[in-house]
Residue, then its C-alpha position, 0 to 999 in steps of 0.5 A: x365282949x358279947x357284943x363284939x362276938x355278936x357283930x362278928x357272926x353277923x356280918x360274917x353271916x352276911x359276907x359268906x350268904x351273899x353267894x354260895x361258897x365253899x368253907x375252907x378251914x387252914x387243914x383243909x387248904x394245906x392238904x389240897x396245897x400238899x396234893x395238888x401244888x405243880x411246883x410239889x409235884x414235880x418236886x415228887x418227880x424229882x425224887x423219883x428220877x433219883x431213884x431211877x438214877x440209883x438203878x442205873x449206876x447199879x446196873x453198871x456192875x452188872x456184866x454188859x453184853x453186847x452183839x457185834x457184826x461188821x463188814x469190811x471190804x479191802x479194796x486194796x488188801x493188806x499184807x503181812x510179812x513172816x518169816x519163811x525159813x520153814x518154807x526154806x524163803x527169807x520171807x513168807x508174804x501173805x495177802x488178806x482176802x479182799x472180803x471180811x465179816x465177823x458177827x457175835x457176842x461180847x461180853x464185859x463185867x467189872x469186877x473191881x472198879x472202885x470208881x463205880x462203887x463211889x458212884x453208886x454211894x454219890x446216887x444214893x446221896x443225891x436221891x437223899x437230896x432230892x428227898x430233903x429238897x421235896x420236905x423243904x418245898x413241902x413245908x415252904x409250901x404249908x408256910x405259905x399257905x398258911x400266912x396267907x390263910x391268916x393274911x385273908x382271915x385278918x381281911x375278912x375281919x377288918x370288913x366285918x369290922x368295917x360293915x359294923x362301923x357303917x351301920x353305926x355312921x348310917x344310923x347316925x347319919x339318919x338321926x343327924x337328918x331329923x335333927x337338921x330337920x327339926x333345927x337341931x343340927x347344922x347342915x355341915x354336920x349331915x356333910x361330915x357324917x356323909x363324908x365319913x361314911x363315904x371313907x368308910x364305904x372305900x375302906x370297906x370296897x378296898x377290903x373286899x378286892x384285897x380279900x378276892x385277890x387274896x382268895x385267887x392267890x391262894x387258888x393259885x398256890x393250892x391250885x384250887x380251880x380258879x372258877x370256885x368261889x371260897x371263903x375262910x374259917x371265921x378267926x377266932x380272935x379271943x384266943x391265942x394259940x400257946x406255943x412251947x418254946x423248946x429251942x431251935x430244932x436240929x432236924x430243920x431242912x436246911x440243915x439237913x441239906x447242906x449236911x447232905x450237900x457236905x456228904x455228896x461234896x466229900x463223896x466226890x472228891x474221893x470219887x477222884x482220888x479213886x481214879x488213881x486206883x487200878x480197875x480190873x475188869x473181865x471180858x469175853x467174846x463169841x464171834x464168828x469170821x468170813x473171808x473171802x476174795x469174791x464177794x459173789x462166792x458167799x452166796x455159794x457153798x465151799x470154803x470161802x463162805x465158811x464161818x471161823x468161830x473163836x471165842x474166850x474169856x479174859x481179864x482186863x487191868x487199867x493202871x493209871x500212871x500219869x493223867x497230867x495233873x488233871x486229878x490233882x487239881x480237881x482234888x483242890x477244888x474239891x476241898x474249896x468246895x467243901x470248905x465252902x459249904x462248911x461255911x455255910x452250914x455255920x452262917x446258916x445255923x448262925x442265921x436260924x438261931x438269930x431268927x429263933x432269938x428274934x421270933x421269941x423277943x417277936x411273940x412276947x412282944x407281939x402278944x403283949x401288943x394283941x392283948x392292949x390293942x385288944x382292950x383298947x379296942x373295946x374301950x374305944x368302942x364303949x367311948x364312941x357308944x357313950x359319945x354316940x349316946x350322949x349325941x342323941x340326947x344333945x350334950x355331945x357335938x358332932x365333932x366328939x362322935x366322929x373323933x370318937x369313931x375315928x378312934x375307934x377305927x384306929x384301933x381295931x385296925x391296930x387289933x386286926x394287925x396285932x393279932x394277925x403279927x402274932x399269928x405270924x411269928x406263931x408261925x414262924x417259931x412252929x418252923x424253927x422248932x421243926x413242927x410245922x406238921x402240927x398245922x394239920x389236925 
């Protein structure tokens, strides 16, 4: 065991001196993702956009003024017709002047709309919304970030196991040779150990691009400059994190939306039914009206260029009689939408409950993998020193050590992947109790 450690420190040591990086530790990448990540960011934007929705489906309870001036020129003026019995004429006939302005102030303010009301409660819902949708996309976000870490973290580890297998084969290469030499070896067998060392160099190249592109993609969500080189927190692999399986939380984003998208649904469909209710609504107006019949005489003082003021208040009722139908069917398809969403609201607790079952049966299986792959690999690697051993000395052929180091390979392959599926299903279960928050320390 002590052996093992040592091995990883030191070709940890010497992955991370080759260049000058900066250490990342799992907290440190998820507060730099949180912060920085554009799609979160506008996510933020997003729920402030609600808010400022809010203010403006309250603002339309506040009253509405409005300043008004028009112009009109008659060029054939208009008549009315009255009765002329007080000038002792069947009809009185008056011509309008060819020239009108009016200029002033209106004013308009609900005073009972119940349409406006269930507006401003929808708004509300919505900047709910865009709330949950922010902590949903924000811990989506840690997920991510943190599969990755881990998925990185496992390379990292198979290199360093790989750099140590290399030494092992070189070594051996090297005592191989001076058998050959001195007659003790064939030539095959300098072949075979250039052959697998030359395997094991491909592996351990192929790892190292993996772990660069693995590195840029995690740049790339935490939006880390791309022209900083970093490298992860070594894993500590002797240990494995407990986790207390308290069942499948109720408070998990997706429920919480699809609730809210429940609420918002019904809301709306009131909002129609509310358009069968009567509005009332207060008005008022502060004008003052010019006529004249030359357009030239306003620019002279006299009665054609005088200003009529009138002004008052008043009270405007709306009663829908008959729209067509049009709420009626749109009350329909409300209640559709609201049953679907019931649906899948119960398909995805039915969902979330199967992946908790699975992620349990997944840990306990996973853990109990870790820890056999972990014991066969230590074995592996105590056969392959003992072959290795015996090879030095001549009782083992050249073929029992590179079976032995074959297996060897195997299976701390097998360990890196156990460890790192244990590590996921981990994951998985901090999000399905709802304590994703615990990866920041």
């Amino acid at each position: 065991m002590k052996q093992l450690i040592f091995i990883f420190t030191v070709a940890w040591g010497a992955v991370v001196g080759s260049r000058a990086q900066e250490v990342l530790t799992l907290d440190d990448c998820l507060r730099w993702g949180i912060e920085n990540n554009l799609s979160l960011r506008g996510q933020r934007n997003e729920i402030q956009k609600s808010k400022y929705a809010i203010s403006e489906n309250r603002a339309k309870l506040l009253p509405q003024i409005n300043g008004v001036a028009n112009f009109n020129d008659n060029f054939d003026p208009p008549v009315s017709v009255t009765d002329g019995s007080a000038y002792d004429k069947p009809y009185n006939v008056t011509q309008t002047l060819q020239y009108n302005a009016a200029a002033g102030l209106q004013l308009q303010m609900p005073l009972y709309n119940q349409t406006v009301y269930t507006a401003l409660s929808i708004s509300k819902v919505l900047d709910e919304i865009s709330r949950l949708s922010y902590e949903k996309a924000r811990e989506d976000l840690m997920m991510q970030i943190a599969k990755m870490y881990y998925l990185g973290q496992a390379t990292a580890e198979q290199i360093t196991l790989v750099k140590a297998n290399i030494a092992r084969l070189e070594e051996l290469r090297d005592i191989t040779v001076a058998f050959y030499d001195n007659g003790m070896a064939m030539e095959v067998d300098v072949k075979r150990v250039n052959i697998n060392l030359e395997n094991l160099q491909v592996q351990y190249d192929n790892a190292q691009a993996m772990l660069a592109q693995q590195l840029n993609m995690l740049k790339y969500v935490m939006d880390y400059p791309a022209e900083k080189d970093i490298t992860l927190e070594p894993v500590n692999a002797e240990t494995i994190a407990p986790i207390e399986l308290t069942g499948l939380s109720e408070n998990l984003y997706e429920l919480q939306l699809l609730q809210s998208k429940s609420d918002l649904a019904e809301r709306q469909k009131k909002m129609i039914s509310h358009g069968y209710i009567p509005s009332l609504t207060l008005t008022g107006n502060w004008m003052y009206t010019a006529y004249t019949d030359k357009l030239h005489h306003w620019f002279h003082s006299g009665p054609s260029n005088h200003w009529y003021r009138s002004y008052g208040l008043g009270l405007a009722l709306r009663v829908p009689i008959f729209d067509g139908l049009d709420k009626r069917y749109k009350i329909r398809k409300a209640k559709i939408d609201l049953e679907n969403i019931r649906l899948a609201q119960e398909n995805t607790r039915k969902n979330l409950e199967t992946q908790y079952v699975n992620a349990t049966n997944d840990l306990m299986n996973n853990q109990r993998n870790f820890k056999k792959q972990k014991d066969n690999y230590l074995l592996a690697e105590d056969v392959y020193e003992v072959t290795s051993d015996r090879y030095r000395e001549g009782i083992a052929s050249m073929t029992e050590v590179l079976q032995d180091e074959m297996r060897m390979s195997e299976a701390q392959n097998n360990y890196i992947s156990a460890h790192y599926n244990y590590r996921v299903t981990h994951l998985s279960l901090l999000k399905l109790t709802g304590r994703v928050e615990s990866l920041l320390k």
